[in-house]
N, C-alpha and C positions, 0 to 999 in steps of 0.2 A: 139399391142403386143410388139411394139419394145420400148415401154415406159414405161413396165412393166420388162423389163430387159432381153426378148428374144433376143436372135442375130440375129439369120437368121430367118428372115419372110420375104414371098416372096409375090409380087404383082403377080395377074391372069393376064395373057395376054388375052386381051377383056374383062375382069371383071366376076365378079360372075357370070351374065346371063349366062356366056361362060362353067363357070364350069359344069360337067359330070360325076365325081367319087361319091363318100362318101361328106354325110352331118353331120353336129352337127345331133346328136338325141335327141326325145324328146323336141324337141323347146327349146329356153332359156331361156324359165319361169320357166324350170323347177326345181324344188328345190326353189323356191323364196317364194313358199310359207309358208316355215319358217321362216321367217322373216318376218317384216311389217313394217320396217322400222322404229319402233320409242320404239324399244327395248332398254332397258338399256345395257350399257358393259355387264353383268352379265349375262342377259337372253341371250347374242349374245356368251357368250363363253359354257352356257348350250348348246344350241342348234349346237356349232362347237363341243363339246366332245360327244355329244352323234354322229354327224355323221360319227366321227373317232372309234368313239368304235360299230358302225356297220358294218362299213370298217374290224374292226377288228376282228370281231366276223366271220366274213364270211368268210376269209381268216382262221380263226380257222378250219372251221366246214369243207374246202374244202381239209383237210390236211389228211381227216377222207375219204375220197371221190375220190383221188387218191391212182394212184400203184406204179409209180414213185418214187424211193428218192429223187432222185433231184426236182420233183416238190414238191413234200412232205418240203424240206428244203426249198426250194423258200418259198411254201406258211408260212412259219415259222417266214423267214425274210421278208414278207412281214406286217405280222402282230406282229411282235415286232417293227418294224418302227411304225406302227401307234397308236402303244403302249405310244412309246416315243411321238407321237405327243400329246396322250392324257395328258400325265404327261405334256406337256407344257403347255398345255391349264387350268389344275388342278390348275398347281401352277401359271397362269393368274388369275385365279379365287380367290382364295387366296389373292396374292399380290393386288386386286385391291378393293376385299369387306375389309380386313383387319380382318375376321373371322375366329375363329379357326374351322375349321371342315373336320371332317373325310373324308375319299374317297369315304365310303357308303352312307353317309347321301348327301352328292355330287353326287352321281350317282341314288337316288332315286328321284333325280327330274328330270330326260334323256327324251327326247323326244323314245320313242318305235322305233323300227324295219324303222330306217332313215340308210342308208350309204351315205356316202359323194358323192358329186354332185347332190345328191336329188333323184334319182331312189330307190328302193330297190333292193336287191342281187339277187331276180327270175328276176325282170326288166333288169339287167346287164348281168348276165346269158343269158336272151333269147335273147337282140339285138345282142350279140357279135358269142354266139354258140362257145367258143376257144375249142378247144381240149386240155382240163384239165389235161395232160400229157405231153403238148408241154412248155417247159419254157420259150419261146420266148413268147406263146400264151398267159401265163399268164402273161408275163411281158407286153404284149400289152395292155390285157387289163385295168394291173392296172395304166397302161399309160391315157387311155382313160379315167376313173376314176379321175385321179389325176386332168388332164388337164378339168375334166367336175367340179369338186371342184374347183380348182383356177377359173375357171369363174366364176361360182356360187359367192364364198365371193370377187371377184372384183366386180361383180356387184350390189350386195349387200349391199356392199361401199359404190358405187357412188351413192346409192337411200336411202341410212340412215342418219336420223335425228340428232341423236346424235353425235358431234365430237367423244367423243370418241369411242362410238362402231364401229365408221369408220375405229379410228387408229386402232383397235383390229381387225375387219376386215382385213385390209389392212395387218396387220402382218402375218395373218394368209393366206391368199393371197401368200404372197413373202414364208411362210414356203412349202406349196405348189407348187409356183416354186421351188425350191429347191430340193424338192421328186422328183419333174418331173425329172429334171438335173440327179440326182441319178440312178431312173429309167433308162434316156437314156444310163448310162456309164452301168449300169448294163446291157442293153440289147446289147451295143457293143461286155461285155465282152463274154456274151453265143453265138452271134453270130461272136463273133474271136474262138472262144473253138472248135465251129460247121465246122469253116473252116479247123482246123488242124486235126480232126478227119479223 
């Protein structure tokens, strides 16, 4: 992790055997099997926009599902973030076929009902259980998501054929960390808000 640009990762004292808390979910394979390794850039930025615009959509449909404003707004900004992540990945796609083409005719070739990290949204939904009113809970979980996506296209990476869908990978990896970082400063700032309350 510390060579993907984390700061602070910590070593287990007595090693994993020793660990007792919470594990990855879902094994690590999970979500791998959109990919196969020997996809072209193009099918590797299909298949990262359609799991941003599931991310996205669910975060839509959860907006409809609380009572909250404030989670209401969270869920808001959570999915115009992943908005913009798709417009990156669009106009990845774009710059690198050199084709003019629409965002419809682009999004009719999406892999169906994927959110990012590889689970789907009941799957996310029932491992986490957050209380969907709690802003903290939603920011954990899209914590969990985010960080289950960066592993996802790191790994992805290192088992892909193609240099370049690596380098696209790998972009899309570091964009991911990035949300994370975001994510954390945004969950400081709800819980500094929660302290002066």
């Amino acid at each position: 992790m510390m060579g993907k640009g984390f700061e602070n990762v910590y070593d287990l004292s007595g090693g994993i055997r020793s660990w007792e808390a919470g594990v990855a979910f879902k094994g690590e394979e999970r979500g791998i099997e959109l990919f196969d390794g020997k996809e072209s850039p193009e099918k590797t930025l299909v298949a990262a926009y359609s799991l941003e615009r599931g991310l996205r959509d669910f975060y839509l449909s959860m907006m409809d599902r609380v009572e909250s404003p404030g989670a209401r707004k969270l869920f808001r900004l959570l999915s115009d973030i992943e908005t913009k992540h798709q417009d990156h990945v669009f106009e990845a796609y774009i710059a690198m076929t050199r084709k003019p083409l629409s965002r419809e005719e682009f999004e009719s070739r999406l892999l169906p009902e994927v959110v990012e990290g590889g689970l789907s949204t009941e799957e996310y939904a029932g491992l986490f259980m957050p209380d969907w009113e709690s802003e903290e809970d939603i920011v954990s979980l899209a914590m969990s998501i985010e960080n289950q996506a960066f592993d996802l296209y790191s790994r992805v990476s290192q088992r892909t054929e193609n240099p370049e869908s690596r380098a696209v990978l790998s972009q899309i990896a570091d964009e991911e960390r990035e949300h994370l970082r975001r994510l954390g400063r945004l969950m400081d700032e709800i819980a500094g808000g929660r302290g002066r309350a």
